[in-house]
PyMOL commands that place a pseudoatom at each C-alpha (Angstrom):
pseudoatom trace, name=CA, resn=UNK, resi=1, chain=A, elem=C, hetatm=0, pos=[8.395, 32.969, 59.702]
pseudoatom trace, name=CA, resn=UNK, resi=2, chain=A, elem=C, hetatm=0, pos=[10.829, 35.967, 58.794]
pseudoatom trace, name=CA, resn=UNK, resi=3, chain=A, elem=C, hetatm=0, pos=[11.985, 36.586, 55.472]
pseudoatom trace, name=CA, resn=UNK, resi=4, chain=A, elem=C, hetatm=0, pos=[11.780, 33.113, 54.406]
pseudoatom trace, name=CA, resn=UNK, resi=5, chain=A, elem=C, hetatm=0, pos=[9.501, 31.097, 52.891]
pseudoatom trace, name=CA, resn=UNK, resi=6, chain=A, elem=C, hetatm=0, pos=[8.925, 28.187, 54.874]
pseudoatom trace, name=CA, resn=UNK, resi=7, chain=A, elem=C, hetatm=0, pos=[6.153, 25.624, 55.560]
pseudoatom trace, name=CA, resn=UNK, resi=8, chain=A, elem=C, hetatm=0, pos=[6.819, 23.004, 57.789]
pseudoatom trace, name=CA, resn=UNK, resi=9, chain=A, elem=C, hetatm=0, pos=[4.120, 20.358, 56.648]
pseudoatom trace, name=CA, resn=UNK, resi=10, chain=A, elem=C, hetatm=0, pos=[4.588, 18.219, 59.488]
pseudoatom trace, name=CA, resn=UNK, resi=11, chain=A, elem=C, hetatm=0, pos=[6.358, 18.600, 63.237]
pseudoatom trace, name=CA, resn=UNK, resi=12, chain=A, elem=C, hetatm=0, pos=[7.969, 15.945, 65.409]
pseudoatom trace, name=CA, resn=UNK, resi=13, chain=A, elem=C, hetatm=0, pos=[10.875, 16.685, 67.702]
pseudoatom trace, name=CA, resn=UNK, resi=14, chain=A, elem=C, hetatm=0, pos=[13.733, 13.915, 66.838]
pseudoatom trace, name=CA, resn=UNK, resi=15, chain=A, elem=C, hetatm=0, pos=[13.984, 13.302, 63.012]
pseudoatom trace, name=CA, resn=UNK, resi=16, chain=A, elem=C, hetatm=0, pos=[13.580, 16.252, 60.094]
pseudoatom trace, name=CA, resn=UNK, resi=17, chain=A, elem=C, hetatm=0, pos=[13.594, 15.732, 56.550]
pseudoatom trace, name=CA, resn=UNK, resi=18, chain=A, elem=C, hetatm=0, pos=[13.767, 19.041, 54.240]
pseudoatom trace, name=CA, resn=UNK, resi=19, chain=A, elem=C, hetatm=0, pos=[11.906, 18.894, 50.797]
pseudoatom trace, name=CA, resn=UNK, resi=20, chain=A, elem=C, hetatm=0, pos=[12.064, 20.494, 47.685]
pseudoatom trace, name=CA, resn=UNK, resi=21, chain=A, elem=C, hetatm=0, pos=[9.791, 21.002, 45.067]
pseudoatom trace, name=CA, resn=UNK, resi=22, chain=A, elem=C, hetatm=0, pos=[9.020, 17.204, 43.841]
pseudoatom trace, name=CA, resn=UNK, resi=23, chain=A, elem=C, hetatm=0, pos=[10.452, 15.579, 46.675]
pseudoatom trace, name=CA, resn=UNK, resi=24, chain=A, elem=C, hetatm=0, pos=[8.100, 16.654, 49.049]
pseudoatom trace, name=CA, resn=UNK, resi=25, chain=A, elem=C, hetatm=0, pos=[5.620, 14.234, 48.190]
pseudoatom trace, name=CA, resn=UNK, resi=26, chain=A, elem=C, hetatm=0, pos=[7.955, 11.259, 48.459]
pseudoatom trace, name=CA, resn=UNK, resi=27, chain=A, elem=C, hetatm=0, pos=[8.981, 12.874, 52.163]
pseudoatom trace, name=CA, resn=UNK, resi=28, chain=A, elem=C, hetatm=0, pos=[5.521, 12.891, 53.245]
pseudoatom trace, name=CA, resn=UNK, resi=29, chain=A, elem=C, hetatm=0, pos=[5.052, 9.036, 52.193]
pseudoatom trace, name=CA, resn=UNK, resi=30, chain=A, elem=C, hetatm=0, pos=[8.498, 8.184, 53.873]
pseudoatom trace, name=CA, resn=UNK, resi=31, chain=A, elem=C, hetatm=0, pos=[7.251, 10.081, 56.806]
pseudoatom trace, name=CA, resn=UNK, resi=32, chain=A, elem=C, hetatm=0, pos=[4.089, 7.820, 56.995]
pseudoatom trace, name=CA, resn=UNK, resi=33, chain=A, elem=C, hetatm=0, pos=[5.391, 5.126, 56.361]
pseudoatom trace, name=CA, resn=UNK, resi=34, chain=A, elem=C, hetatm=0, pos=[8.140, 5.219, 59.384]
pseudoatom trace, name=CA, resn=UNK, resi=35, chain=A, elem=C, hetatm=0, pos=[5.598, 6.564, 61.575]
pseudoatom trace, name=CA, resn=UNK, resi=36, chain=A, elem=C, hetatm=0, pos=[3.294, 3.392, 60.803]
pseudoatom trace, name=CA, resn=UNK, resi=37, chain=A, elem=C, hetatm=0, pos=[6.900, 0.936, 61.049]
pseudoatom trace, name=CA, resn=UNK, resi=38, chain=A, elem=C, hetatm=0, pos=[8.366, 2.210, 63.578]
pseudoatom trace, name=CA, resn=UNK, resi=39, chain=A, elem=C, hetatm=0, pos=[6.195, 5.135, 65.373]
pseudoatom trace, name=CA, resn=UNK, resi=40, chain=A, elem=C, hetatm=0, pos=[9.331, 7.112, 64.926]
pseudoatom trace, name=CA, resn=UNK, resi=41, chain=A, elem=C, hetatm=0, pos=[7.303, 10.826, 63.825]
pseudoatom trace, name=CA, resn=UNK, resi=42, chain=A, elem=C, hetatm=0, pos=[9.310, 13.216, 61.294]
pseudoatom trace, name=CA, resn=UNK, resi=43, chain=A, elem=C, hetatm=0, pos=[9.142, 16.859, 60.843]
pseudoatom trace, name=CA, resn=UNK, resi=44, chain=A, elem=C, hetatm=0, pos=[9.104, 17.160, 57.520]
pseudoatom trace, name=CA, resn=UNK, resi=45, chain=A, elem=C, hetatm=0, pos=[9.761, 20.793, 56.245]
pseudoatom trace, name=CA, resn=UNK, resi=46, chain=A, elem=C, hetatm=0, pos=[9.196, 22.278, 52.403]
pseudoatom trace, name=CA, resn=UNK, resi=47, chain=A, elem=C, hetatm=0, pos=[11.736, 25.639, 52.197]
pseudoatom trace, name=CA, resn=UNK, resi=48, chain=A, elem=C, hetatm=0, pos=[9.790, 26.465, 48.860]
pseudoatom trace, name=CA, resn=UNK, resi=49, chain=A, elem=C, hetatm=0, pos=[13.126, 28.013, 47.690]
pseudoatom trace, name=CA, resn=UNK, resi=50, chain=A, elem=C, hetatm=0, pos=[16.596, 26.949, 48.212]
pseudoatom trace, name=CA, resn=UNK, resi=51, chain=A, elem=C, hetatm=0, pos=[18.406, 30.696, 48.364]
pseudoatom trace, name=CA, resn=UNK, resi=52, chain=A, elem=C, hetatm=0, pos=[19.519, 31.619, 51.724]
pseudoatom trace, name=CA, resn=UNK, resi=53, chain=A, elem=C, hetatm=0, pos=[20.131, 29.981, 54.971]
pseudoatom trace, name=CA, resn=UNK, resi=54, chain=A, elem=C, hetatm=0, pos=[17.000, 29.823, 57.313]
pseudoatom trace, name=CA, resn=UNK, resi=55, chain=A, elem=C, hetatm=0, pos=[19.347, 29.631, 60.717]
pseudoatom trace, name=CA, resn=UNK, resi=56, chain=A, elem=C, hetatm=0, pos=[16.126, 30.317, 62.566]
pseudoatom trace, name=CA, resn=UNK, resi=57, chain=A, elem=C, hetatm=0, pos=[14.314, 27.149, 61.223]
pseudoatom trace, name=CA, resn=UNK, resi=58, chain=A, elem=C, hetatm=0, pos=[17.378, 25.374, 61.509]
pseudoatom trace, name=CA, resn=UNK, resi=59, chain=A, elem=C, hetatm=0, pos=[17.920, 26.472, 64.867]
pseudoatom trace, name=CA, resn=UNK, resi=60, chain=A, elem=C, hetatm=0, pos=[14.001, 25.466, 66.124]
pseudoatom trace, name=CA, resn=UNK, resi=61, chain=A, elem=C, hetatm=0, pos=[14.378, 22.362, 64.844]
pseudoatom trace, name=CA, resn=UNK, resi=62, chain=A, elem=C, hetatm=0, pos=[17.927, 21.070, 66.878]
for i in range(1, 62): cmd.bond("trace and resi %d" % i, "trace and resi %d" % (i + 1))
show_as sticks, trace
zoom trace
């Protein structure tokens, strides 16, 4: 994972949401609750900190 302190919580290959901090959370519900809608699946990733540019993650997850 490089220099960066990623975790991607959850992996899919069309939609990604990126979550900070408290948000999290409310991206993991969202990402249930369109999976259970719509069976559309979300990666949904938590940078941990918002300094720098993570062009590999970014990158991956085109």
């Amino acid at each position: 994972m490089g220099q960066y302190r990623r975790k991607i919580e959850k992996q899919s290959s069309k939609v990604a949401i990126i979550a900070v901090g408290s948000m999290l959370q409310m991206a993991i519900d969202i990402e249930k609750k369109v999976k259970e809608e719509a069976g559309i699946e979300i990666t949904v990733i938590n940078p941990r900190f918002l300094t720098g540019l993570d062009e590999e993650l970014l990158n991956r997850i085109i």
